[in-house]
N, CA, C and O of each residue as an XYZ file, in Angstrom:
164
protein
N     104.403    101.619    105.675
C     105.235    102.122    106.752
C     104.944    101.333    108.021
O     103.875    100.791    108.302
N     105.893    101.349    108.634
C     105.943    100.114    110.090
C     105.207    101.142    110.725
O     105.356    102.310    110.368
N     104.320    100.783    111.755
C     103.928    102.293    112.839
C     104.988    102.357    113.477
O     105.760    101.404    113.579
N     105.263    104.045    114.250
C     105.818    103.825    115.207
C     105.330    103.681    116.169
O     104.178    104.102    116.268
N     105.961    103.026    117.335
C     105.182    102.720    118.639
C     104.944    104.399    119.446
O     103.834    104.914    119.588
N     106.169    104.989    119.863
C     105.630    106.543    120.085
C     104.962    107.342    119.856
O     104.387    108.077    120.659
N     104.891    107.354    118.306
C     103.659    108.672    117.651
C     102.914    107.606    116.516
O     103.314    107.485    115.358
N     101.880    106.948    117.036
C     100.995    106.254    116.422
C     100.597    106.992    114.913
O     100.594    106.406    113.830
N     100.396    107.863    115.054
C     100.179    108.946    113.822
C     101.185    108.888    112.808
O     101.100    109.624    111.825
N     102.065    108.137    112.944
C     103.531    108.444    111.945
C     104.003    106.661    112.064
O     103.867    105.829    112.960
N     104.606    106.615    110.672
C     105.397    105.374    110.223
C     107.084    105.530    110.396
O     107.572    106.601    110.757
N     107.830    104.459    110.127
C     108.711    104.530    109.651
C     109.060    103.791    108.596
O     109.021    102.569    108.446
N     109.465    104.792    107.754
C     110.256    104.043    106.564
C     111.545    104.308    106.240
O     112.046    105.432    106.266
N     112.279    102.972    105.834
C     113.702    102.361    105.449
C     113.750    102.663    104.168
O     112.816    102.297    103.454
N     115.045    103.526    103.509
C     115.398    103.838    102.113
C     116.632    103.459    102.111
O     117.545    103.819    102.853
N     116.635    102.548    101.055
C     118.053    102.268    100.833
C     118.069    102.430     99.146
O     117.322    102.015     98.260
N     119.417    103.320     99.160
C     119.827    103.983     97.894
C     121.421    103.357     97.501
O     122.354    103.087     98.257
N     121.342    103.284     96.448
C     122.457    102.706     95.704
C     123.118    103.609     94.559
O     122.298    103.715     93.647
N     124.033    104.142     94.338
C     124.626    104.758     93.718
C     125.846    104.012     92.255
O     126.728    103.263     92.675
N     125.819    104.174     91.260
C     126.838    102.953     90.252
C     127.675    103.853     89.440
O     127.133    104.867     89.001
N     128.798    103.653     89.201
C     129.512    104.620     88.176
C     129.579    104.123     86.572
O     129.264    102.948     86.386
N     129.898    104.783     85.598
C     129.737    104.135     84.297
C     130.018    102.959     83.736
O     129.704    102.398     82.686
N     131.127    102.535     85.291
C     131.640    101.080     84.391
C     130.209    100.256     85.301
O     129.938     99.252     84.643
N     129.590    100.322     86.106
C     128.019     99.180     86.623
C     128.888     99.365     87.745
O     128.483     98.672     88.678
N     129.678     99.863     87.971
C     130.074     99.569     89.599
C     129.354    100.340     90.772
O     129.161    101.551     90.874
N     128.982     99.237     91.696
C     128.510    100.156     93.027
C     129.892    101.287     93.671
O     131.061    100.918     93.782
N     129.453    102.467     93.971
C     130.113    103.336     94.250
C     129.984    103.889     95.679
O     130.790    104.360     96.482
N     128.313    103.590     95.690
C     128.352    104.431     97.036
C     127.294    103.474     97.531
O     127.205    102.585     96.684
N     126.396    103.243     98.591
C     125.299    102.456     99.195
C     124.944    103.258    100.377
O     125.871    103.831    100.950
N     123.591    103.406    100.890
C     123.294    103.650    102.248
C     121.990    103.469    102.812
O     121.357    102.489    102.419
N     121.661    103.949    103.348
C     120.127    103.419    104.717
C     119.939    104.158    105.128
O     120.742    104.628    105.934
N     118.652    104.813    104.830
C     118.511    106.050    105.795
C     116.870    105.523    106.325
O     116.308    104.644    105.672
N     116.233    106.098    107.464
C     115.226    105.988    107.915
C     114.486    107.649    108.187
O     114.889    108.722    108.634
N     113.294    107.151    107.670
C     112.510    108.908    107.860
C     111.147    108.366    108.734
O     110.629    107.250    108.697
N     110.763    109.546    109.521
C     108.995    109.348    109.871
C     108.185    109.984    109.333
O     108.295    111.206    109.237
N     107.057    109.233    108.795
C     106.514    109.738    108.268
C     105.024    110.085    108.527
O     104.997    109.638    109.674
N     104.049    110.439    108.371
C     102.774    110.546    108.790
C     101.660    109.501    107.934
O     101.439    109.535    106.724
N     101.196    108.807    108.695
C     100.355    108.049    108.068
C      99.160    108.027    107.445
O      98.480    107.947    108.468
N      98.424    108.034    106.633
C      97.413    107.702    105.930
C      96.091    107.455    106.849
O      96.130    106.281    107.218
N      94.943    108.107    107.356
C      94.073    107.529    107.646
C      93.415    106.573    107.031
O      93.334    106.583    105.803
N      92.889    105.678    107.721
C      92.013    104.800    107.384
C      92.818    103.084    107.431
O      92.158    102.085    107.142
């Protein structure tokens, strides 16, 4: 996770999800970003 610069305590992470229908076709795509809390150490 990238830090964030505001809450040192927390990351951000980038999800990108892809969705395909039966014939292999992309259907849907998107990007979402969450914060998350980081891991000491």
């Amino acid at each position: 996770a990238k830090a964030s610069n505001s809450q040192p305590k927390f990351g951000i992470v980038t999800w990108h999800t892809e969705g395909f229908n039966q014939r292999g076709e992309a259907v849907i795509a998107f990007r979402r970003t969450n914060l998350v809390r980081r891991r000491a150490g």
